[in-house]
C-alpha positions in Angstrom: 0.0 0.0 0.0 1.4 3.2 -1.2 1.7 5.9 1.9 -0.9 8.9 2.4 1.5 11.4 0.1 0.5 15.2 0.1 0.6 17.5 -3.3 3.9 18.9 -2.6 5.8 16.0 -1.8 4.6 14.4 -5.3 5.8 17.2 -6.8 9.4 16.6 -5.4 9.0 13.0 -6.2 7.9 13.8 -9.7 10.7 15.8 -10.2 13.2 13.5 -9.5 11.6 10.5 -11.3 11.7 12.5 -14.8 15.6 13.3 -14.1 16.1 9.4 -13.1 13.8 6.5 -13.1 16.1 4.3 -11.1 17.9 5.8 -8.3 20.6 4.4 -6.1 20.2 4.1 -2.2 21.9 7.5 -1.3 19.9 9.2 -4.2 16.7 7.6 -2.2 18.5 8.7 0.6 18.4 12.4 -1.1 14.8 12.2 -2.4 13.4 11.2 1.1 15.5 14.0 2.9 13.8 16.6 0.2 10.6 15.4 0.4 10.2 14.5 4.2 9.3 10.9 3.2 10.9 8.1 5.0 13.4 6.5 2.9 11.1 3.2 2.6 8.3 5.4 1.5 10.5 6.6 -1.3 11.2 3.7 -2.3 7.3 2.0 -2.4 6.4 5.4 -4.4 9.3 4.7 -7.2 8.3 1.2 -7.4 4.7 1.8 -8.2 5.4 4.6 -10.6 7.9 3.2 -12.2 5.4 0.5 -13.0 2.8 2.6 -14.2 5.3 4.5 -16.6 6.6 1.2 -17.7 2.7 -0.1 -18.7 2.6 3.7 -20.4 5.5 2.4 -22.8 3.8 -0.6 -23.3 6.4 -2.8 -21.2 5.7 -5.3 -18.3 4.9 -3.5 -15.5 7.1 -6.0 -13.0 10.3 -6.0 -14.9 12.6 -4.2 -12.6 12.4 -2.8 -9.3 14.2 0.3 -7.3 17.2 -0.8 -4.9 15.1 -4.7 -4.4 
């Protein structure tokens, strides 16, 4: 289950996923710091978008995680 995210914090999540798709653990590290998430929550968010922009480009959706 994806944690309760508020409109700002997508938009710092956002952000980052169009500048990289994949990131490493002190990116995550980074991204959770910037957007007040907990690391963990960072990473659940990238997992499920990153599936929904791999169905948009008409690839399986479970191919590939973030930092598994």
């Amino acid at each position: 289950m994806l944690p309760k995210i508020r409109g700002d914090q997508i938009d710092v999540l956002e952000q980052n996923f169009k500048q990289n798709r994949n990131p490493n653990d002190f990116e995550i590290s980074l991204i959770s710091a910037e957007a007040g998430l907990s690391e963990n929550e960072v990473k659940l968010w990238y997992q499920h978008r990153l599936a929904v922009w791999r169905q948009r480009q008409g690839l399986p959706a479970n191919s590939g995680y973030v930092n598994e």
